[in-house]
N, C-alpha and C positions, 0 to 999 in steps of 0.2 A: 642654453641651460647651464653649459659652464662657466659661462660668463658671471650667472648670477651666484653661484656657488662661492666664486673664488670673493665676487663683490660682498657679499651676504659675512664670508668669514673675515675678512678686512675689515668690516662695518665691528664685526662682535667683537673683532682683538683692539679695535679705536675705543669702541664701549668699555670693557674692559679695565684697560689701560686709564681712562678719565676715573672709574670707579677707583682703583686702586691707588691714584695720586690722591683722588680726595681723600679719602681713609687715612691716607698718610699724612696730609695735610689735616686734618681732624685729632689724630694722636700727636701734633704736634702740641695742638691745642687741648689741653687736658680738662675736660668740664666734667664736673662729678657732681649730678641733683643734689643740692641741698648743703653742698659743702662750701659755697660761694664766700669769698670773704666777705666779711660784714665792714661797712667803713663806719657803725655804728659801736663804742667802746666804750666803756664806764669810765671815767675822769673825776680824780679825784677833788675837792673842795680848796680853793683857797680861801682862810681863814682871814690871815694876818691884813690883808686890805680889809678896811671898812668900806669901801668906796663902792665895792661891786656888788652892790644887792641885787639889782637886773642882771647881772652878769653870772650872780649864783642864784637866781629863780632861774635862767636861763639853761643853765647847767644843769640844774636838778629837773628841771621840764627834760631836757636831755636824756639822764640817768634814769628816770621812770621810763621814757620808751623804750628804752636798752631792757630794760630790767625785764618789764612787758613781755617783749618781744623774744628774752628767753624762756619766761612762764609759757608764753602761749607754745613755744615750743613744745614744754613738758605736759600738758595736758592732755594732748594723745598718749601720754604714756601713761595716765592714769587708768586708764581702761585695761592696758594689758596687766599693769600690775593686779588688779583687782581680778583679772580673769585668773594670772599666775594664783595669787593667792588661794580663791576656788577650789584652783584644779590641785593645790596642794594640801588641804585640808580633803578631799575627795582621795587625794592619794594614800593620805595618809590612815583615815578609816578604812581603806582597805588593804593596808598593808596590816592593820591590825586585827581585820578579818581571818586575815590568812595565815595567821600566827596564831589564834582561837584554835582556827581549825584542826594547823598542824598538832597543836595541844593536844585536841580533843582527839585525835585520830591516833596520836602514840597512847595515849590512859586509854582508850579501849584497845587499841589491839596488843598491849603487853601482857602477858602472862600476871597475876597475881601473886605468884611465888616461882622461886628460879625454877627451871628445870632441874630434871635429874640427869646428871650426865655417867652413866656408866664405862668402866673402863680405863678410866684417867685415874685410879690410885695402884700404887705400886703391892701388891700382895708378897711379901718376903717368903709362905707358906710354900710356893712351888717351886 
């Protein structure tokens, strides 16, 4: 039974050990979803040749997939804007609720005329 004990824990410090090189070998290599470089880059036009009309159809075929390829990026973004916006006209009726309120709750609960505070003037008489 000790045999297996000792085999069992050798087994888990070997497991272990393979785990913790990979990791390490993983953070070597640094991948972060979505942040991949792209070998796809807008390139600018040459003009001054006449000669490359396939060469700038070719390029501008190029430039719209690039181009593309970042819209379709932002298009998920449209939804959260449209939810932000929402939720900010939502916020904002009600923060102008509660500025009513606070309104309406000081004009009723103030006094209509000051009080009377007795005792605060000076009488020279005595």
């Amino acid at each position: 039974m000790y045999l297996y004990i000792v085999l069992l824990t050798k087994l888990l410090i070997i497991f272990f050990g393979i785990l913790i090189i990979y990791q390490l070998f993983l953070a070597h290599f640094i991948f972060k979803e979505g942040l991949e470089q792209q070998t796809q880059q807008y390139k600018d036009y040459d003009v001054n040749n006449p000669n490359n009309a396939l060469i700038l159809s070719q390029q501008n075929a190029g430039n719209i997939a690039f181009l593309k390829s970042r819209i379709d990026d932002l298009i998920p973004l449209q939804k959260q804007v449209a939810d932000i916006s929402g939720n900010l006209i939502t916020l904002s009726d009600k923060v102008d609720e509660i500025i009513l309120q606070q309104s309406n709750f000081a004009t009723q609960n103030l006094p209509s005329s000051p009080p009377e505070i007795s005792g605060t003037s000076f009488d020279d008489s005595e």
